[in-house]
C-alpha positions in Angstrom: -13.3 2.7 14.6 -10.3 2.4 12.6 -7.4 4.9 11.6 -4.8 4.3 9.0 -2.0 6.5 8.7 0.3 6.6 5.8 4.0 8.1 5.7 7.0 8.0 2.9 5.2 9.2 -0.3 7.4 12.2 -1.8 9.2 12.5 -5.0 12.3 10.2 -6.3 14.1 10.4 -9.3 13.5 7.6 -11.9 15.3 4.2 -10.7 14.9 5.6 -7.4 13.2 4.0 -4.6 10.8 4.6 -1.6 9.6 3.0 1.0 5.7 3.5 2.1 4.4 2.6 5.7 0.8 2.5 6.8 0.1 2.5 11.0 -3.3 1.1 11.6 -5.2 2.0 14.9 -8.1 0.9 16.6 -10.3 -1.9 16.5 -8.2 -4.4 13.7 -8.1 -8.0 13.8 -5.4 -9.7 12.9 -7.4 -11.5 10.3 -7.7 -8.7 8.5 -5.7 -8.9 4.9 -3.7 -5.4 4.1 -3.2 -3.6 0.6 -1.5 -0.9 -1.4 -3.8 0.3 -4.0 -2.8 3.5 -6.1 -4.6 5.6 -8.2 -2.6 8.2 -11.0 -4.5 11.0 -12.6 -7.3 10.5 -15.2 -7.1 6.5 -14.0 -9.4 4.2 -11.9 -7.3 3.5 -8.6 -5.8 -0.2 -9.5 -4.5 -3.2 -6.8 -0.5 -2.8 -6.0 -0.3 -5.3 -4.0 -2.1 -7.4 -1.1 -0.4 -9.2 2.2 -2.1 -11.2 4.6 -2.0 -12.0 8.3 0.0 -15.3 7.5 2.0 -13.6 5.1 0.8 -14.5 1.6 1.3 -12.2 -1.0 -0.5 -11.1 -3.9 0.9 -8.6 -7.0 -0.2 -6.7 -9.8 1.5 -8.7 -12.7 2.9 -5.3 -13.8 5.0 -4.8 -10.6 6.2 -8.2 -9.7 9.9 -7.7 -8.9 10.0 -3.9 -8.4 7.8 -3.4 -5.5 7.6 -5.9 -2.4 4.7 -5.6 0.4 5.2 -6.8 3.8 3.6 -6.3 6.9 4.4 -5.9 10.8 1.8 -7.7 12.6 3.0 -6.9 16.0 2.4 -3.1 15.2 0.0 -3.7 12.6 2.0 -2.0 10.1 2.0 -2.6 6.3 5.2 -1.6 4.3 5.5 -0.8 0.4 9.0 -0.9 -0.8 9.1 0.5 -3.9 12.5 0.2 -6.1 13.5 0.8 -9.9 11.0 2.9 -10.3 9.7 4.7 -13.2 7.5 7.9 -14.4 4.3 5.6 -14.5 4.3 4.4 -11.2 3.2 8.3 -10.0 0.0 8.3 -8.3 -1.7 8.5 -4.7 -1.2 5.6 -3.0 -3.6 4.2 -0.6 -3.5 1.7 1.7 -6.3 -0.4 2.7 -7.2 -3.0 5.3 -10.3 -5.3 5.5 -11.3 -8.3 6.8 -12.3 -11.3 4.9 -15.0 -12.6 6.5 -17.5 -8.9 7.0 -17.2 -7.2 4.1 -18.1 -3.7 5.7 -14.9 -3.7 8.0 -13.5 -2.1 5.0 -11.1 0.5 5.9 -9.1 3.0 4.1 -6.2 5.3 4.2 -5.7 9.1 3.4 -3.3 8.6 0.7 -0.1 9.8 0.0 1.7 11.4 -3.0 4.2 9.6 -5.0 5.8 11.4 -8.0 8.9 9.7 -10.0 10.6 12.7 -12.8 13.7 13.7 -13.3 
């Protein structure tokens, strides 16, 4: 059994920044890739960005250069950092971890709120 737990979500003002943090528990691997996916209202829940064990990194083409993943293997911890941010990026965001070898170790958080308006 896995558990994810997801903190920082909240509102920010537009330019602002936040910083998201996922804690997962349980039986993980350290094979296993981690992700930020988010999903805003009226809108299918869309990739934010990937990391994986060794550290590669994969973005949503949109977000390149606002928001930067990273992960803590050690505490098996994925990050979000989330900067310049504008109205659009207001959604739940989720995070997600799964191994790439057994597709049902597919695991996912609760999701947290993240609102950008003045």
């Amino acid at each position: 059994q896995v558990q994810l737990v997801e903190s920082g979500g909240g509102s920010v003002q537009p330019g602002g920044s936040l910083r998201l943090s996922c804690a997962a528990s349980g039986s993980i691997f350290s094979s296993y890739v981690s992700a930020w996916y988010r999903q805003a209202p009226g809108k299918q829940r869309e990739l934010v960005a990937a990391v994986s064990s060794g550290g590669s990194t994969d973005y949503a083409d949109s977000l390149k250069g606002r928001f930067t993943i990273s992960r803590d293997n050690a505490k098996n911890t994925v990050y979000l950092q989330m900067s310049s941010m504008k109205p659009e990026d207001t959604a739940v965001y989720y995070c997600n971890w799964k191994s790439p070898y057994v597709s049902q170790y597919n695991y996912w958080g609760q999701g947290t709120q993240v609102t950008v308006s003045s």
